[in-house]
N, C-alpha and C positions, 0 to 999 in steps of 0.2 A: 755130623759129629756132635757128640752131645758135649756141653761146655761144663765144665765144673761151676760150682755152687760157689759164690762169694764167701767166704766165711770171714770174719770178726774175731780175734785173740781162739784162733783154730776153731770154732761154731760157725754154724748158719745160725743166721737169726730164728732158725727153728725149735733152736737150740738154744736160746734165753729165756730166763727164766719171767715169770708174766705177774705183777703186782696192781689188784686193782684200783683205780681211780674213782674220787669221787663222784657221781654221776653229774654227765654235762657239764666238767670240766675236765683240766689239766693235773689235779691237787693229788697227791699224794698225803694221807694221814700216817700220824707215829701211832695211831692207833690200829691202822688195819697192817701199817708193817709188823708191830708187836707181835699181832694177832696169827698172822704168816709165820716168824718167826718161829714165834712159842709153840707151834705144833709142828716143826721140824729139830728145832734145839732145844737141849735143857742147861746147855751151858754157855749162853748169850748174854746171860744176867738182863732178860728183857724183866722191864720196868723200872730197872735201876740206873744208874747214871755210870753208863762205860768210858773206860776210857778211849775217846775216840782218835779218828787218824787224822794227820797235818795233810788237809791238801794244799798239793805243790803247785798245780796248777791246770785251765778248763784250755779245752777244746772241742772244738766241733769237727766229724771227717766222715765224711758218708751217711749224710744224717744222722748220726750218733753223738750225742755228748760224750767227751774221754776225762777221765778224773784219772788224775796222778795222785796217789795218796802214800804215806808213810806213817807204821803204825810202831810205835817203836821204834827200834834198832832193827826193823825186819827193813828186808830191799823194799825199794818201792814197787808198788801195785798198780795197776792200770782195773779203774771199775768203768764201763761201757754202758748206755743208759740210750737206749730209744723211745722216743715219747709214743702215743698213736691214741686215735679218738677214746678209747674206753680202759688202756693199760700202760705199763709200763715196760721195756723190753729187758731186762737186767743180767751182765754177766759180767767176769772179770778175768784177769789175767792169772789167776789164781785154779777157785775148784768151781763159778757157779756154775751151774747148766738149769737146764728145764725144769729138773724137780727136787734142784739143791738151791737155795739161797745161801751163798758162801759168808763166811765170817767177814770178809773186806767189803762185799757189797753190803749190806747190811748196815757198818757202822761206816761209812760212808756216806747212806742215805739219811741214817743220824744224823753227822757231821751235815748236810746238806738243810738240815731244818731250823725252822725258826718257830716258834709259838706252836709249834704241837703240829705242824702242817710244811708240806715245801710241792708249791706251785712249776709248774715245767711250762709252762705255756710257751715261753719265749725261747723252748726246744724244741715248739711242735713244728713241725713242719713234713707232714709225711707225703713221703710220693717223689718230693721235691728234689731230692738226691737219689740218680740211678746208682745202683750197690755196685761197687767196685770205679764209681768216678768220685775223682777230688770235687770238681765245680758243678755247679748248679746253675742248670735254664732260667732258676727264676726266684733266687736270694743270693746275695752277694754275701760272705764270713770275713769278716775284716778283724783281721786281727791286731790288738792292741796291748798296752801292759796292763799285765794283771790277767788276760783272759781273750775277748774278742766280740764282734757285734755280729747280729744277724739280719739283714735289711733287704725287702722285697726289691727287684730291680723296678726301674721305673716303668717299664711296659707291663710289666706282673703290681703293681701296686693294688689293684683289687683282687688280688688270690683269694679263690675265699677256700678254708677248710672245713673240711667235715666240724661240727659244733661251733662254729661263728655263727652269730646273731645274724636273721636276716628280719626286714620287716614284716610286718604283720597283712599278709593280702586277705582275708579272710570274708571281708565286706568293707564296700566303700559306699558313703555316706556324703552326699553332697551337702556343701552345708549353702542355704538360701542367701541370694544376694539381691538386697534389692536395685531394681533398675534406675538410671535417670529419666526425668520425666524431657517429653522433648525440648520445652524449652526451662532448662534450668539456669537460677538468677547467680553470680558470682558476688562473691561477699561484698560490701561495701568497703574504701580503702580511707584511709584515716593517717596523717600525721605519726600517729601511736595509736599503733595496731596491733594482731595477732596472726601469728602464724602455727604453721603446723612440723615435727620433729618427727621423722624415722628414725630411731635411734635403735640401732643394732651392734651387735659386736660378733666374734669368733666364737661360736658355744665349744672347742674342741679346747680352747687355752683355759687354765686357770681362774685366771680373772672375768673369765665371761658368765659375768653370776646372771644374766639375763635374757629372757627371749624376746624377741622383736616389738618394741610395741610404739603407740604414737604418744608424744607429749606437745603442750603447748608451748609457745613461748609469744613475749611483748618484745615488740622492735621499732624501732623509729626508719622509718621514709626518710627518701631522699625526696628534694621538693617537688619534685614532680611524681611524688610516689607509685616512681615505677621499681625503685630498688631495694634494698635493704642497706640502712645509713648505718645502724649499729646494731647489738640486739641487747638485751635487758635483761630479760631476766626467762628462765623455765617459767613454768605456770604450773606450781605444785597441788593447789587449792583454787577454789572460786577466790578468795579474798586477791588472789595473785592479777585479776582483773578486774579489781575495784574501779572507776570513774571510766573504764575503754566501753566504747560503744558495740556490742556484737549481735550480731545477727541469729535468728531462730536454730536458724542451721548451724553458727557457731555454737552456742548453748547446748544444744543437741550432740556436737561433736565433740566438747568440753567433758560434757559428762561419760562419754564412751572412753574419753582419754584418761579419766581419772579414775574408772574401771579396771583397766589396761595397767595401768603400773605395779597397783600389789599382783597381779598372777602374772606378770612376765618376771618377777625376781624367783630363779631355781633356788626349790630346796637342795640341802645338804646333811649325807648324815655323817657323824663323827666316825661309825664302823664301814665308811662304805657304801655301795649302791643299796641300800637298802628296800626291800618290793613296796613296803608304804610310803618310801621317798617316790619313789618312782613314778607311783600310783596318783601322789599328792600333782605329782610334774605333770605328768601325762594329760588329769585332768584340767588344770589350769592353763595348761598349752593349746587343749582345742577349746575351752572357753575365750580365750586370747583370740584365738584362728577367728571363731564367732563374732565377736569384735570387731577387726579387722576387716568383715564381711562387710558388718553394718556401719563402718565407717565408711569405706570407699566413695562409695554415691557423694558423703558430704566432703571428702576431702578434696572430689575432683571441681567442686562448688567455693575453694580458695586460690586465692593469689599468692601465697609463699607458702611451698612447702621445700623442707629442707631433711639431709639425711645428712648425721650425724654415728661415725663410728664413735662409741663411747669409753671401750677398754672398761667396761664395768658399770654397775649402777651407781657405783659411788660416785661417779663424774655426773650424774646426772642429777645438778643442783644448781644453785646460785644463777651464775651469765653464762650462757651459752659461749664458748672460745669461736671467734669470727673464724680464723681458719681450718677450723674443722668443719662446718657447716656448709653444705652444701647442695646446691639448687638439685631439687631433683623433681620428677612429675610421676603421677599412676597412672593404669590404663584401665578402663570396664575391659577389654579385651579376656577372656580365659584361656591361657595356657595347656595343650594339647600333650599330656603323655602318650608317648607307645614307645617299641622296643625290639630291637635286632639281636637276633642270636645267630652267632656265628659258630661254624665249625672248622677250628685251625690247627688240626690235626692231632695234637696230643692230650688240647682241651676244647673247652666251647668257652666264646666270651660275650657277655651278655651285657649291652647299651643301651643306653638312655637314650631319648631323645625326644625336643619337645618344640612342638609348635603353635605359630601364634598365627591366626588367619591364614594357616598351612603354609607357612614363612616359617625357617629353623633356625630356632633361637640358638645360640651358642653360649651356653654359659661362662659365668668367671667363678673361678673354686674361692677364690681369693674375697669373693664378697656374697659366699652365701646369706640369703633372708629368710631362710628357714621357708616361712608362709607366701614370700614374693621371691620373684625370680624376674634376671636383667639381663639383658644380652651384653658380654662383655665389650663388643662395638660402641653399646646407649646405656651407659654405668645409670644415667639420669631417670630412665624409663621403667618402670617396679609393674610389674605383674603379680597379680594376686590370684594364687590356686586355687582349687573349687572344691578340691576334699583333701580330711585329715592324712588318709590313705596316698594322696596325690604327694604332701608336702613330704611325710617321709620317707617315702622312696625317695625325693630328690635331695633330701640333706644326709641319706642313705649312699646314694650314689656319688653327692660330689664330695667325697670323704676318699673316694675313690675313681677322680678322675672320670666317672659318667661310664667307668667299665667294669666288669667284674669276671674273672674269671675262676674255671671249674676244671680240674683235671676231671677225664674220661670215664677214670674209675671211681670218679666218686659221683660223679651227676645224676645217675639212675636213683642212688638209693638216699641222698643229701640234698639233692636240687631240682630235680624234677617238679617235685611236688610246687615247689615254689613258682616256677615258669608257668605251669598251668595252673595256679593260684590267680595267677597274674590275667592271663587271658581272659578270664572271666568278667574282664574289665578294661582292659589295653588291648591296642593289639601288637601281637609279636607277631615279627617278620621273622622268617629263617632264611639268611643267608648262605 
Protein backbone atom coordinates (compact mmCIF):
# COMPACT_ATOMS: atom_id res chain seq x y z
CA UNK A 1 0.00 0.00 0.00
CA UNK A 2 1.63 3.06 -1.15
CA UNK A 3 1.51 5.82 1.77
CA UNK A 4 0.89 9.42 0.85
CA UNK A 5 3.45 12.20 0.71
CA UNK A 6 3.84 14.40 3.86
CA UNK A 7 2.90 17.73 2.63
CA UNK A 8 3.59 21.21 4.41
CA UNK A 9 0.64 24.15 4.18
CA UNK A 10 -0.87 21.29 1.14
CA UNK A 11 3.00 20.97 -0.74
CA UNK A 12 5.54 18.27 -0.55
CA UNK A 13 8.66 19.68 -0.01
CA UNK A 14 8.97 19.07 -3.80
CA UNK A 15 7.00 21.70 -3.89
CA UNK A 16 8.91 24.70 -2.35
CA UNK A 17 10.31 26.95 -3.69
CA UNK A 18 14.55 26.90 -3.62
CA UNK A 19 16.77 30.11 -2.85
CA UNK A 20 20.38 29.87 -3.19
CA UNK A 21 22.95 30.18 -0.45
CA UNK A 22 26.11 31.57 -0.07
CA UNK A 23 28.55 28.89 -0.85
CA UNK A 24 29.84 26.88 2.34
CA UNK A 25 27.32 28.40 4.44
CA UNK A 26 23.90 28.90 5.98
CA UNK A 27 23.52 32.89 4.61
CA UNK A 28 21.03 34.04 2.78
CA UNK A 29 21.93 37.54 0.79
CA UNK A 30 19.13 40.69 0.15
CA UNK A 31 21.01 40.65 -2.80
CA UNK A 32 20.52 37.23 -4.46
CA UNK A 33 16.71 37.47 -3.09
CA UNK A 34 16.43 40.81 -4.91
CA UNK A 35 17.86 39.18 -7.81
CA UNK A 36 15.22 36.01 -7.62
CA UNK A 37 12.81 38.29 -7.10
CA UNK A 38 13.21 40.91 -9.75
CA UNK A 39 13.11 38.33 -12.52
CA UNK A 40 9.83 36.97 -11.37
CA UNK A 41 7.96 40.45 -10.07
CA UNK A 42 7.82 44.00 -11.42
CA UNK A 43 5.65 44.92 -8.60
CA UNK A 44 7.78 44.03 -5.45
CA UNK A 45 9.47 47.57 -5.36
CA UNK A 46 12.84 45.40 -5.11
CA UNK A 47 15.57 47.81 -4.07
CA UNK A 48 13.27 50.09 -2.31
CA UNK A 49 12.37 49.95 1.21
CA UNK A 50 8.72 47.93 1.55
CA UNK A 51 6.70 47.98 3.86
CA UNK A 52 7.30 45.02 5.66
CA UNK A 53 5.21 42.42 7.86
CA UNK A 54 4.88 42.12 11.82
CA UNK A 55 6.03 38.87 12.80
CA UNK A 56 4.03 37.40 15.42
CA UNK A 57 5.92 34.68 16.25
CA UNK A 58 8.93 31.54 15.37
CA UNK A 59 8.55 28.08 15.49
CA UNK A 60 10.15 24.94 14.67
CA UNK A 61 7.81 21.42 13.39
CA UNK A 62 9.31 18.99 11.24
CA UNK A 63 12.43 20.48 10.59
CA UNK A 64 10.83 23.51 9.16
CA UNK A 65 11.08 26.99 10.62
CA UNK A 66 7.05 28.52 10.79
CA UNK A 67 6.83 32.46 10.66
CA UNK A 68 3.39 33.89 11.57
CA UNK A 69 3.52 37.15 9.80
CA UNK A 70 0.87 40.12 9.38
CA UNK A 71 1.00 42.43 6.72
CA UNK A 72 -1.29 45.01 7.20
CA UNK A 73 -4.86 44.56 8.06
CA UNK A 74 -4.44 41.16 5.85
CA UNK A 75 -5.08 37.72 8.19
CA UNK A 76 -2.21 36.36 9.31
CA UNK A 77 0.23 34.20 7.00
CA UNK A 78 2.15 31.22 7.90
CA UNK A 79 5.80 31.54 5.65
CA UNK A 80 7.62 27.90 6.04
CA UNK A 81 11.53 28.02 5.56
CA UNK A 82 13.82 24.77 5.40
CA UNK A 83 17.35 25.18 5.75
CA UNK A 84 19.65 22.24 3.66
CA UNK A 85 23.51 22.17 2.72
CA UNK A 86 23.40 24.54 -0.44
CA UNK A 87 19.50 26.28 -0.33
CA UNK A 88 16.69 27.23 1.12
CA UNK A 89 13.24 25.43 1.10
CA UNK A 90 10.55 28.46 0.72
CA UNK A 91 6.79 28.40 0.86
CA UNK A 92 3.73 29.86 2.55
CA UNK A 93 0.27 29.57 3.48
CA UNK A 94 -0.57 31.78 0.82
CA UNK A 95 0.53 31.39 -3.27
CA UNK A 96 4.56 30.19 -3.06
CA UNK A 97 5.30 26.94 -4.80
CA UNK A 98 8.32 25.74 -6.91
CA UNK A 99 8.39 28.36 -9.45
CA UNK A 100 6.56 31.39 -7.65
CA UNK A 101 8.12 33.24 -4.80
CA UNK A 102 4.87 34.64 -3.17
CA UNK A 103 4.62 38.22 -2.11
CA UNK A 104 4.48 37.00 1.91
CA UNK A 105 7.50 34.87 1.50
CA UNK A 106 9.65 37.44 0.06
CA UNK A 107 8.91 40.37 2.47
CA UNK A 108 9.25 38.06 5.36
CA UNK A 109 12.72 37.06 4.35
CA UNK A 110 13.21 41.07 4.35
CA UNK A 111 11.59 41.29 7.66
CA UNK A 112 14.21 38.38 8.64
CA UNK A 113 17.44 40.41 7.64
CA UNK A 114 19.85 42.40 9.16
CA UNK A 115 22.82 44.28 7.38
CA UNK A 116 22.10 43.04 3.91
CA UNK A 117 22.36 39.30 4.96
CA UNK A 118 20.21 36.68 7.27
CA UNK A 119 22.24 33.44 8.38
CA UNK A 120 19.82 30.13 9.13
CA UNK A 121 22.42 28.05 10.55
CA UNK A 122 20.86 27.55 13.89
CA UNK A 123 17.82 26.15 11.46
CA UNK A 124 19.99 23.65 10.01
CA UNK A 125 19.38 20.63 10.87
CA UNK A 126 18.63 18.28 7.98
CA UNK A 127 17.81 14.72 8.08
CA UNK A 128 17.10 15.18 11.89
CA UNK A 129 13.35 15.34 11.77
CA UNK A 130 11.53 12.33 9.96
CA UNK A 131 8.63 14.33 7.89
CA UNK A 132 5.47 13.85 9.43
CA UNK A 133 6.91 13.42 13.22
CA UNK A 134 6.77 16.23 15.88
CA UNK A 135 10.25 14.90 17.88
CA UNK A 136 13.53 14.35 16.92
CA UNK A 137 16.10 11.19 17.70
CA UNK A 138 18.62 13.70 18.21
CA UNK A 139 17.74 17.62 18.94
CA UNK A 140 15.58 18.42 21.55
CA UNK A 141 12.99 22.35 20.43
CA UNK A 142 12.31 23.87 23.72
CA UNK A 143 10.12 26.19 23.50
CA UNK A 144 10.28 29.53 25.36
CA UNK A 145 8.97 33.28 25.18
CA UNK A 146 9.47 34.91 22.32
CA UNK A 147 10.27 31.74 20.07
CA UNK A 148 12.16 28.63 21.25
CA UNK A 149 15.85 26.77 21.32
CA UNK A 150 17.24 24.01 19.38
CA UNK A 151 19.78 21.77 21.27
CA UNK A 152 21.57 18.43 20.26
CA UNK A 153 20.67 15.57 22.74
CA UNK A 154 23.45 14.66 24.86
CA UNK A 155 24.29 11.22 23.03
CA UNK A 156 23.99 13.16 19.64
CA UNK A 157 26.40 16.07 20.92
CA UNK A 158 28.92 15.43 18.11
CA UNK A 159 26.31 15.35 15.02
CA UNK A 160 28.06 16.52 12.59
CA UNK A 161 26.35 18.12 9.21
CA UNK A 162 26.91 18.20 5.89
CA UNK A 163 29.38 21.79 5.77
CA UNK A 164 30.81 21.68 9.45
CA UNK A 165 34.35 22.08 9.75
CA UNK A 166 36.35 18.95 10.26
CA UNK A 167 40.19 19.04 10.74
CA UNK A 168 42.62 19.11 8.43
CA UNK A 169 44.20 15.19 7.91
CA UNK A 170 45.88 15.90 4.88
CA UNK A 171 49.62 15.30 6.25
CA UNK A 172 50.93 14.91 9.59
CA UNK A 173 54.34 16.10 10.68
CA UNK A 174 56.00 15.04 13.72
CA UNK A 175 57.31 17.67 15.23
CA UNK A 176 61.28 16.40 16.93
CA UNK A 177 61.47 15.98 20.59
CA UNK A 178 64.48 15.86 22.06
CA UNK A 179 65.32 12.96 24.48
CA UNK A 180 66.76 12.79 28.11
CA UNK A 181 70.04 11.87 28.44
CA UNK A 182 70.33 8.77 30.89
CA UNK A 183 71.43 10.26 33.60
CA UNK A 184 69.93 13.70 33.90
CA UNK A 185 70.99 16.37 36.83
CA UNK A 186 67.58 17.98 38.63
CA UNK A 187 67.94 21.64 39.25
CA UNK A 188 69.64 22.81 42.37
CA UNK A 189 66.99 23.96 45.35
CA UNK A 190 67.47 27.29 47.01
CA UNK A 191 65.52 29.15 49.91
CA UNK A 192 64.27 31.42 46.86
CA UNK A 193 63.91 29.60 43.85
CA UNK A 194 62.14 29.14 40.64
CA UNK A 195 59.69 27.16 39.28
CA UNK A 196 57.75 26.38 36.39
CA UNK A 197 53.63 27.52 35.35
CA UNK A 198 51.30 25.52 32.96
CA UNK A 199 49.06 28.07 32.52
CA UNK A 200 46.09 27.17 30.47
CA UNK A 201 42.51 28.17 30.18
CA UNK A 202 39.09 27.20 28.06
CA UNK A 203 39.89 28.33 24.29
CA UNK A 204 35.83 27.86 23.56
CA UNK A 205 34.85 30.85 26.52
CA UNK A 206 35.29 34.41 25.83
CA UNK A 207 37.87 35.27 27.87
CA UNK A 208 40.33 32.52 26.94
CA UNK A 209 42.38 34.96 24.85
CA UNK A 210 45.17 32.20 25.17
CA UNK A 211 46.89 28.96 24.23
CA UNK A 212 48.90 26.97 26.49
CA UNK A 213 52.15 27.91 27.23
CA UNK A 214 54.85 27.84 30.09
CA UNK A 215 55.74 30.88 32.40
CA UNK A 216 58.14 31.29 35.29
CA UNK A 217 57.74 32.18 38.50
CA UNK A 218 59.96 32.99 42.10
CA UNK A 219 58.89 31.18 45.32
CA UNK A 220 60.07 30.68 48.71
CA UNK A 221 60.71 27.06 50.30
CA UNK A 222 59.67 25.75 53.18
CA UNK A 223 62.73 24.99 55.38
CA UNK A 224 63.32 21.94 54.31
CA UNK A 225 62.73 22.88 50.78
CA UNK A 226 60.68 20.28 49.96
CA UNK A 227 57.46 22.52 49.40
CA UNK A 228 56.31 25.62 48.18
CA UNK A 229 56.06 28.37 51.46
CA UNK A 230 54.68 31.24 49.15
CA UNK A 231 55.00 32.28 45.64
CA UNK A 232 56.28 35.89 44.42
CA UNK A 233 55.97 36.72 41.73
CA UNK A 234 55.46 35.42 37.53
CA UNK A 235 58.91 35.90 35.82
CA UNK A 236 57.84 38.21 32.95
CA UNK A 237 61.65 39.32 31.93
CA UNK A 238 65.33 38.16 32.89
CA UNK A 239 65.29 41.22 35.32
CA UNK A 240 62.42 39.16 37.23
CA UNK A 241 65.40 36.81 38.35
CA UNK A 242 67.84 39.19 39.36
CA UNK A 243 70.27 37.92 42.42
CA UNK A 244 68.39 33.83 42.11
CA UNK A 245 70.95 31.39 41.39
CA UNK A 246 69.84 29.08 38.17
CA UNK A 247 71.06 26.55 36.50
CA UNK A 248 72.20 26.10 32.45
CA UNK A 249 68.96 24.27 32.01
CA UNK A 250 67.11 26.83 33.90
CA UNK A 251 68.53 29.78 31.48
CA UNK A 252 67.76 27.59 28.64
CA UNK A 253 64.25 26.96 29.86
CA UNK A 254 63.69 30.82 30.83
CA UNK A 255 64.24 31.78 27.39
CA UNK A 256 61.92 29.08 25.75
CA UNK A 257 59.34 30.53 28.21
CA UNK A 258 59.80 34.05 27.30
CA UNK A 259 59.26 32.88 23.64
CA UNK A 260 56.11 31.26 24.63
CA UNK A 261 54.14 34.20 25.85
CA UNK A 262 53.70 36.63 22.85
CA UNK A 263 52.41 33.49 20.48
CA UNK A 264 50.26 31.89 22.90
CA UNK A 265 47.97 35.41 23.21
CA UNK A 266 45.10 34.74 20.16
CA UNK A 267 44.49 37.13 17.82
CA UNK A 268 41.14 38.83 17.19
CA UNK A 269 39.55 40.45 14.58
CA UNK A 270 36.86 43.17 14.93
CA UNK A 271 34.67 41.70 11.66
CA UNK A 272 35.03 38.25 12.76
CA UNK A 273 37.17 34.93 12.08
CA UNK A 274 38.92 36.51 9.67
CA UNK A 275 41.47 33.82 7.05
CA UNK A 276 44.61 36.38 8.04
CA UNK A 277 43.41 36.15 11.76
CA UNK A 278 43.29 32.64 11.50
CA UNK A 279 46.44 32.13 9.53
CA UNK A 280 48.38 34.62 12.05
CA UNK A 281 46.71 31.81 15.08
CA UNK A 282 47.51 28.78 13.35
CA UNK A 283 51.04 29.75 12.87
CA UNK A 284 51.87 30.91 16.23
CA UNK A 285 50.10 27.74 17.69
CA UNK A 286 52.42 25.21 16.01
CA UNK A 287 55.33 27.54 16.74
CA UNK A 288 54.06 27.26 20.47
CA UNK A 289 53.44 23.26 19.92
CA UNK A 290 57.61 23.57 18.94
CA UNK A 291 58.37 24.98 22.12
CA UNK A 292 56.53 22.91 24.11
CA UNK A 293 58.54 20.13 22.38
CA UNK A 294 61.81 21.55 23.24
CA UNK A 295 60.92 22.41 26.69
CA UNK A 296 59.78 19.10 27.91
CA UNK A 297 63.28 17.30 28.39
CA UNK A 298 64.05 20.59 30.61
CA UNK A 299 61.02 20.90 32.51
CA UNK A 300 61.20 17.08 33.55
CA UNK A 301 64.96 18.34 34.86
CA UNK A 302 62.72 20.73 37.94
CA UNK A 303 61.37 20.41 41.27
CA UNK A 304 58.04 22.61 41.06
CA UNK A 305 56.05 22.60 38.42
CA UNK A 306 52.68 23.84 38.82
CA UNK A 307 49.33 24.28 36.51
CA UNK A 308 47.49 27.25 36.76
CA UNK A 309 43.89 27.66 35.15
CA UNK A 310 44.24 31.42 34.28
CA UNK A 311 40.53 32.68 32.91
CA UNK A 312 42.78 34.94 30.53
CA UNK A 313 46.18 36.37 29.90
CA UNK A 314 45.27 39.29 31.80
CA UNK A 315 45.69 37.23 35.06
CA UNK A 316 48.91 36.32 34.19
CA UNK A 317 50.89 38.99 36.10
CA UNK A 318 52.04 40.25 39.29
CA UNK A 319 51.85 36.97 42.32
CA UNK A 320 50.72 34.02 41.37
CA UNK A 321 47.13 33.38 43.57
CA UNK A 322 48.38 30.22 45.98
CA UNK A 323 45.04 28.56 45.45
CA UNK A 324 44.98 28.30 42.02
CA UNK A 325 48.38 26.80 41.62
CA UNK A 326 48.69 23.51 41.42
CA UNK A 327 51.35 20.67 41.63
CA UNK A 328 51.28 18.92 38.53
CA UNK A 329 54.14 16.59 36.69
CA UNK A 330 54.95 15.78 32.58
CA UNK A 331 55.69 12.53 31.02
CA UNK A 332 58.42 11.92 27.87
CA UNK A 333 55.70 9.14 27.39
CA UNK A 334 53.92 9.86 23.67
CA UNK A 335 50.33 9.56 23.48
CA UNK A 336 48.75 7.00 20.94
CA UNK A 337 45.87 8.17 18.65
CA UNK A 338 43.54 5.59 16.68
CA UNK A 339 39.78 5.34 16.20
CA UNK A 340 36.55 3.14 16.18
CA UNK A 341 33.89 3.55 13.76
CA UNK A 342 30.83 2.23 14.50
CA UNK A 343 27.84 1.21 12.79
CA UNK A 344 24.46 1.96 14.91
CA UNK A 345 22.04 1.67 12.37
CA UNK A 346 20.73 4.94 11.21
CA UNK A 347 24.29 6.46 11.59
CA UNK A 348 27.98 5.61 12.03
CA UNK A 349 29.73 7.27 15.16
CA UNK A 350 33.28 7.80 15.07
CA UNK A 351 35.76 7.85 18.49
CA UNK A 352 38.57 8.75 19.73
CA UNK A 353 40.84 7.03 21.60
CA UNK A 354 44.21 7.36 23.02
CA UNK A 355 46.85 5.53 24.55
CA UNK A 356 49.74 5.66 26.63
CA UNK A 357 52.13 2.49 26.78
CA UNK A 358 48.91 0.76 25.24
CA UNK A 359 47.10 1.85 28.61
CA UNK A 360 43.73 3.99 27.56
CA UNK A 361 43.87 7.17 28.62
CA UNK A 362 40.32 8.56 29.48
CA UNK A 363 40.15 12.07 29.00
CA UNK A 364 38.54 15.06 30.96
CA UNK A 365 36.56 17.58 28.52
CA UNK A 366 36.63 19.97 31.41
CA UNK A 367 40.49 20.56 31.33
CA UNK A 368 41.45 20.29 27.67
CA UNK A 369 45.49 21.43 26.97
CA UNK A 370 45.17 21.70 23.71
CA UNK A 371 49.06 20.39 22.99
CA UNK A 372 49.00 17.84 26.42
CA UNK A 373 46.46 15.69 27.29
CA UNK A 374 45.71 14.02 31.14
CA UNK A 375 43.77 11.31 32.23
CA UNK A 376 41.01 12.45 34.11
CA UNK A 377 41.80 9.67 37.17
CA UNK A 378 45.79 11.89 37.13
CA UNK A 379 44.51 15.60 36.48
CA UNK A 380 48.46 16.05 37.82
CA UNK A 381 50.09 13.94 34.89
CA UNK A 382 50.33 16.26 31.13
CA UNK A 383 51.21 14.33 28.28
CA UNK A 384 52.62 15.96 25.42
CA UNK A 385 51.51 15.08 21.58
CA UNK A 386 53.89 14.53 18.91
CA UNK A 387 52.11 16.26 15.85
CA UNK A 388 50.14 19.31 14.94
CA UNK A 389 47.62 16.93 13.24
CA UNK A 390 47.57 14.83 16.65
CA UNK A 391 46.54 17.96 18.90
CA UNK A 392 43.74 18.99 16.66
CA UNK A 393 41.87 16.24 16.21
CA UNK A 394 41.84 16.01 20.01
CA UNK A 395 40.75 19.52 21.00
CA UNK A 396 38.44 18.67 17.68
CA UNK A 397 36.96 15.92 19.38
CA UNK A 398 36.80 16.85 23.03
CA UNK A 399 34.44 19.68 21.96
CA UNK A 400 32.39 16.68 21.31
CA UNK A 401 32.58 14.34 23.90
CA UNK A 402 35.57 11.99 22.08
CA UNK A 403 32.31 11.08 19.57
CA UNK A 404 31.06 12.27 16.43
CA UNK A 405 28.46 11.26 14.56
CA UNK A 406 27.13 10.93 10.81
CA UNK A 407 23.78 10.20 9.56
CA UNK A 408 23.95 7.23 6.70
CA UNK A 409 22.87 9.53 4.07
CA UNK A 410 25.40 11.75 4.38
CA UNK A 411 28.72 9.72 5.13
CA UNK A 412 29.49 8.62 1.55
CA UNK A 413 29.61 11.91 -0.04
CA UNK A 414 30.49 14.36 3.45
CA UNK A 415 32.59 11.96 5.55
CA UNK A 416 34.19 9.38 3.88
CA UNK A 417 36.83 11.19 2.59
CA UNK A 418 37.64 12.33 5.92
CA UNK A 419 37.89 8.52 7.80
CA UNK A 420 40.19 7.53 4.98
CA UNK A 421 42.16 10.91 5.32
CA UNK A 422 42.69 9.68 8.63
CA UNK A 423 43.92 6.04 8.15
CA UNK A 424 46.68 7.05 6.37
CA UNK A 425 47.98 7.80 9.76
CA UNK A 426 45.86 6.08 12.71
CA UNK A 427 44.44 3.28 12.73
CA UNK A 428 40.49 2.92 12.48
CA UNK A 429 38.98 -0.05 13.80
CA UNK A 430 35.36 -0.88 12.36
CA UNK A 431 33.23 -2.06 14.81
Amino acid sequence: MMTKPITIAGKPLSRFYQLPLEKGSRVLSLAVLDQVASGLHSTFGIGKKPDLPVIQSLSFDQGLLVVNVILGKEDVARVYIGVEYDCLLVSCSVDTDETYLGHYAYLTLRAMMRSGYCDFQEYYWPACFALGTKRSSYVDVVKKPGGFTITLKKKFSGLFRPGDDLPDVTERVVVPRERLSGKYVMARLAPVSIGYCFANTDLQHFHSNHYPFLIPYVFAATAYLKTVKSFKRFVLNPHDVDGISLSPQQEELNSICFAMKPLAAIRFSANGHLPETNAINDANQLMLFKLWNKALPLLMQQHFTHYCYTYGMRNVTGKPVTRDMKLVEFSMEVPVLSFVLKDEGDYYELQLKIKVKGKSLHLNRDQPGLFLVCDRAKPYLWYLLKAEMDYKLVWFFSRVNFRVQVLKGYYKEFFEGFVEGMERWYEVKRG
